[in-house]
DRENLO-635133 format. One record per residue (C-alpha): z, y, x negated; residue in one letter. Coordinates in steps of 0.02 Angstrom, whole numbers, padded with zeros to 5 digits, always signed. Layout:
% residues N
ZYXA/...
***
This chain:
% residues 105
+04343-00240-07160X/+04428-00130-07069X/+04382-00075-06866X/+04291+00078-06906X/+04194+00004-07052X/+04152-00133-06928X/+04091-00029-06820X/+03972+00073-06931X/+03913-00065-07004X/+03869-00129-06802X/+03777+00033-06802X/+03675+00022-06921X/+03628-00168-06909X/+03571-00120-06758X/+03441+00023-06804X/+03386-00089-06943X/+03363-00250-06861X/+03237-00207-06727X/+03142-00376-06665X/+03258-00466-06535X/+03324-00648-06556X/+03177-00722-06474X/+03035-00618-06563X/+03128-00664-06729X/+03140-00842-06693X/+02960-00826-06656X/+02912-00749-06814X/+03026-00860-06924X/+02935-01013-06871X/+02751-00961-06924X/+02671-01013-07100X/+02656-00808-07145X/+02853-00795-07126X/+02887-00971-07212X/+02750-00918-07364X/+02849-00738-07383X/+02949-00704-07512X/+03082-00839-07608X/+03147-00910-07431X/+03304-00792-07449X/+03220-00692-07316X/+03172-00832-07206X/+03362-00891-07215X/+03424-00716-07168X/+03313-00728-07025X/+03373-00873-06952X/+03562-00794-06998X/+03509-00635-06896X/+03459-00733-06760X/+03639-00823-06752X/+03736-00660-06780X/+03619-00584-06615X/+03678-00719-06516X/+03854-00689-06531X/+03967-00557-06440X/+04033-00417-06554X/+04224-00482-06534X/+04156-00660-06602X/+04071-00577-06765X/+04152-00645-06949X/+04201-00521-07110X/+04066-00652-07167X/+03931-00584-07031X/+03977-00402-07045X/+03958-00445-07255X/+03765-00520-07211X/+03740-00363-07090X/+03768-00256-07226X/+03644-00363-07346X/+03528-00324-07215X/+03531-00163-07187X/+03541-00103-07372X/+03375-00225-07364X/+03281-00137-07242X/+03340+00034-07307X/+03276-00016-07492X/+03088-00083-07410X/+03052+00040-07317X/+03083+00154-07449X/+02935+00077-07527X/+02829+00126-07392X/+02709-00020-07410X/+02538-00026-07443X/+02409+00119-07408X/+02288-00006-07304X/+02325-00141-07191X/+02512-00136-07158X/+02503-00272-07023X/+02438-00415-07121X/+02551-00351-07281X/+02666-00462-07380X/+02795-00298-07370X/+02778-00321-07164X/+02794-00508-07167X/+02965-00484-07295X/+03026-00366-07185X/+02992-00463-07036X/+03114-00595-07122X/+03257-00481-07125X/+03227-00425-06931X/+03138-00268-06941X/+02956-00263-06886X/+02884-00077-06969X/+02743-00062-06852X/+02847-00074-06696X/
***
């Protein structure tokens, strides 16, 4: 990837992913995060949480290619616009939760 894709790509990853390391960490060890989804979420998490820890200069092609993942991710959910009633104990919250972004924050 080139600078300027790298950089857009930074961008967005960061609108997208908006629970910090710690609050992700957090959330990736309760049951409701481990009982979400396939576990492909749960392992992004935990990948999220590794790419937040590093300093942009340190990042891989490989992270910027999971960044991506995760924002097109985020993009498609919330798309959805979850359920009508009780967003906060939602399996759509919870799978989104996986991939870093919290939609009642």
């Amino acid at each position: 990837m080139a600078d300027a894709e790298h950089d857009q790509v930074w961008k967005e990853f960061s609108e997208a992913v908006n629970m910090t390391p710690f609050e992700l960490e957090k959330w990736l060890k309760t049951d409701e995060s481990k009982e979400s989804g396939t576990g492909v979420g749960h392992d992004s998490g935990e990948r999220i949480v590794a790419i937040k820890h590093k300093k942009k200069a340190e990042l891989t092609d490989d992270d910027y290619a999971h960044m991506k993942k995760v924002v097109g991710y985020v993009h498609r959910h919330l798309a959805q616009g979850g359920p009508d009633e009780d967003k906060a104990q939602s399996a759509w919250r919870y799978s989104l939760m996986n991939w870093g972004h919290d939609p009642l924050k």
